[in-house]
N, C-alpha and C positions, 0 to 999 in steps of 0.2 A: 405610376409611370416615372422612371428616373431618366431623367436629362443629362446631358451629357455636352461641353461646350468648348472649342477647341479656338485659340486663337486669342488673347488676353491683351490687348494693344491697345490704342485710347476709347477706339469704340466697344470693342467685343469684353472689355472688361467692365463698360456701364451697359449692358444688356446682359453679359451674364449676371451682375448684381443685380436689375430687377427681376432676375427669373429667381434667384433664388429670394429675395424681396417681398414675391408672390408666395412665397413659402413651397417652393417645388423643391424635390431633393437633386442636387443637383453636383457633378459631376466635373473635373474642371483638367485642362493641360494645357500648357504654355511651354513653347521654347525652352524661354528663360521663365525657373522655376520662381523667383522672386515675382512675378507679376499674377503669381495667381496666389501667393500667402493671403495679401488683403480677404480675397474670397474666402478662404478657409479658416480664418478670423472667423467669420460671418456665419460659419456651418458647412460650405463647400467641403468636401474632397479632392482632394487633388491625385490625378492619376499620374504614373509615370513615364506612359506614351499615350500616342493615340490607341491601340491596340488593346492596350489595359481600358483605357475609357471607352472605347465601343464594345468590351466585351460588358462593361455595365451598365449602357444605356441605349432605353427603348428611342428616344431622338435625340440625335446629334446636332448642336449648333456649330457652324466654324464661320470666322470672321478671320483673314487670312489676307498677306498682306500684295501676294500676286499671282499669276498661274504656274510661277517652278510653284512654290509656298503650297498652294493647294494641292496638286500632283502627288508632291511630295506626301502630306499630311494622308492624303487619301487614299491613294494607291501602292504608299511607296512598301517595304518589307514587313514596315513596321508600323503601316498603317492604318486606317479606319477601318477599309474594307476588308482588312488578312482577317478581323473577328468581327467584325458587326451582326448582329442577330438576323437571320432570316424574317421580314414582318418591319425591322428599325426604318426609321426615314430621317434622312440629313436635310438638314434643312442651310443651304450653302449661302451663307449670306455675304461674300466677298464679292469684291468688282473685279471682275476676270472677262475674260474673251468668249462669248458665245459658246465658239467651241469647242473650250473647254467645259465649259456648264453640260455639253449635249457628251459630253465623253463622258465624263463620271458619273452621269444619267445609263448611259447604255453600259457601262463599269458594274455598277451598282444594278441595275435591272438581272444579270447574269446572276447574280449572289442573293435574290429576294430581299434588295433593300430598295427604297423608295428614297425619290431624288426630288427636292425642292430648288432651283436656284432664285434668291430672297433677296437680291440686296439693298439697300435702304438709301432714299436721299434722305440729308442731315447730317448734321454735326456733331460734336458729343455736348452740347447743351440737350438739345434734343433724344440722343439717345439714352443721357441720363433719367430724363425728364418721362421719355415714354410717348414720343411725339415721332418719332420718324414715320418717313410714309418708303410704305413696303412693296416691291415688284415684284410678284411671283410668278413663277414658270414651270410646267410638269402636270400631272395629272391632278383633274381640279377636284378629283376625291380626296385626293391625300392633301390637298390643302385646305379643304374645308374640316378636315379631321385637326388640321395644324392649327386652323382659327383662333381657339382660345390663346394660344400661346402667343400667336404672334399679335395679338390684341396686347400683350403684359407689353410689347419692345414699341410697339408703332399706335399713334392715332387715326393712319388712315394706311388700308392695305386694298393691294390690287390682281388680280386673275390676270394674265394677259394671253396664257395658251401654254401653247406646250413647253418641253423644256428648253432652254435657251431665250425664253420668251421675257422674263424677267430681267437678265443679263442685259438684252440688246435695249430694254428699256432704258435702263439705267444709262448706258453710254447714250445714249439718245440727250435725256436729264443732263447729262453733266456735256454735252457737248454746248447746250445752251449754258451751263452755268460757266465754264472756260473761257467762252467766246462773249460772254455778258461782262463777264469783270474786263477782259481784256477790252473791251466798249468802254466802259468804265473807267478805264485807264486811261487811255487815248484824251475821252472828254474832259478827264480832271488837267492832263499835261492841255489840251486848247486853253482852256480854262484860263488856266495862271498863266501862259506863257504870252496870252494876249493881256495880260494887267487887272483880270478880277481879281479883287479883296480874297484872299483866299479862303478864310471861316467862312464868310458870308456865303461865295460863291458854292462851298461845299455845303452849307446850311439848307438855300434854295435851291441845288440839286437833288440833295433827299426828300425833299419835299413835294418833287413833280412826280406826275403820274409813271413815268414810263421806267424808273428804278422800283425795281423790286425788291422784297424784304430782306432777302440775301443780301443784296447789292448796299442796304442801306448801314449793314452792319460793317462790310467793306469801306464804304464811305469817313462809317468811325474811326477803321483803322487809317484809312489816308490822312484823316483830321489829326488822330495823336502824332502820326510820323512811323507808329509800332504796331506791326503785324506776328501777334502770338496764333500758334499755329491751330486753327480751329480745324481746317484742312490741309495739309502740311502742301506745298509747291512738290516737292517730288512725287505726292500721292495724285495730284492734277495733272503733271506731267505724264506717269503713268500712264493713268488714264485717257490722256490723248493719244497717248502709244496703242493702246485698243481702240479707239473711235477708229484713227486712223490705218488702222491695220483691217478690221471689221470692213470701213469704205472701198478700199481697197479691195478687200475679195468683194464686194460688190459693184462695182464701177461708180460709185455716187462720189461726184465731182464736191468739194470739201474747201472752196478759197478762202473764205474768212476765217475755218477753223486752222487750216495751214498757216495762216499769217500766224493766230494766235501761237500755235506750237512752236513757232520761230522766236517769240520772246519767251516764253515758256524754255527754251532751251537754254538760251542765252541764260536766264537769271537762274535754273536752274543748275547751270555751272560753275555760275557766280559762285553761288550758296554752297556747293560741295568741297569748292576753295578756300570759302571760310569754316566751314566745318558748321555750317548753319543749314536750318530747314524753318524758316518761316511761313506764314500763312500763302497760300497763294495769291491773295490781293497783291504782296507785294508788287504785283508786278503793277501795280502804280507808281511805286516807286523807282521802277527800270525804266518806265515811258518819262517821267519827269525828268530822268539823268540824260536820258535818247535828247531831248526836249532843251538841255540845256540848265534845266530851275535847278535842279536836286545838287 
């Protein structure tokens, strides 16, 4: 079985190095062609579109960076689907809109290719590491056929139905995660602007039950002042651009995540002025400037 993996950015480039890690043959295209040498160091090939690498691989990985990005990669003249094999199955692991997860499902069901949408909560310590935990969507044959593989990328993987089912998980996931830091923000700006010692105060917050492991890594970034982009602010942003689009076609009323999206915008703008894309914690340090400290 050759592999085949589309999409070489901070995460898709530490998951295609453990598939190839695992010793799978493995198959490789990126945009920009510099981001996939390292791999082909390593033994990879590299294709020179999608086209060329779905015409050599029985599963497709892509990690993609939004839904023009996937569209494009999959449907477009020159992509996945113009050659993918009759029997291949992609396995889509980017954070996109519903659906579009159920489009390139029913894309792909016309041409006898099988559709996974996979995408992972975690960071790339995690997806270097082989820890992400995986949301799946589409038919649960072809995902228990996928099993082995997606054991090399993740420590805990999940079924949740059909296709689209995976997708809405994840916006689900990250809508708690957006609206947890941006909790988190708020509490650290109370915090200091009422006169807690600032270490200290941040010390005993990580320490209570109600921050979470994410949160606590967050916490360190508030504490150095430096937020390196483990999730970049524009990639959360994003993402609340689909939560919020998704509630929308369903009438699910959204206030706290709305609030969040309104600083999310703000420091997201900030950041494009500066020609910066830092962690999305930062936005602690948008609530402390709001706040007055910063």
């Amino acid at each position: 079985m050759r592999i085949g993996f589309v999409g070489l950015g901070a995460m898709g480039s530490r998951m295609a190095g453990r598939l190839l890690s695992a010793q799978h043959e493995l198959v490789v295209y990126n945009r920009t062609r510099a981001r996939a040498e390292p791999l082909a160091r390593q033994g990879a090939t590299i294709a020179e579109s999608p086209r060329e690498l779905a015409a050599q691989s029985d599963v497709i990985f892509s990690s993609l960076a939004n839904d023009a990005a996937l569209e494009a990669v999959m449907l477009g003249a020159d992509g996945i689907l113009s050659s993918a094999k009759s029997g291949a199955t992609i396995v889509e692991m980017s954070t996109v809109n519903p659906e579009t997860s159920r489009r390139l499902h029913e894309s792909a069901a016309r041409k006898g290719v099988f559709v996974l949408d996979a995408p992972v909560s975690g960071s790339t310590v995690q997806a270097e590491q082989g820890q992400l935990v995986i949301f799946v969507g589409g038919e649960e044959d072809v995902y228990e056929r996928c099993r082995p593989l997606l054991a090399v990328l993740g420590a805990k993987t999940f079924y949740l139905g059909a296709s689209g089912s995976g997708a809405t998980m994840k916006l689900c996931v990250n809508t708690m995660l957006g609206v947890g830091v941006q909790a988190l923000a708020e509490s650290i700006a109370l915090g200091e602007k009422a006169g807690l010692q600032r270490e200290r105060f941040l010390q005993v917050l990580s320490e209570t039950a109600v921050v979470s492991p994410s949160q606590k890594a967050k916490i360190e970034n508030a504490r150095k002042k430096e937020y390196p982009p483990a999730f970049a602010l524009s990639l959360m942003f994003k993402d609340f651009g689909l939560i919020m689009d998704t509630a929308k076609a369903l009438s699910v009323p959204m206030p706290s995540t709305a609030a969040a999206v309104q600083v999310a915008a703000a420091e997201n703008a900030r950041q494009t002025a500066a020609h910066s894309d830092e962690d999305f914690s930062v936005v602690v340090r948008a609530m402390e400037r709001a706040a007055g400290i910063a």
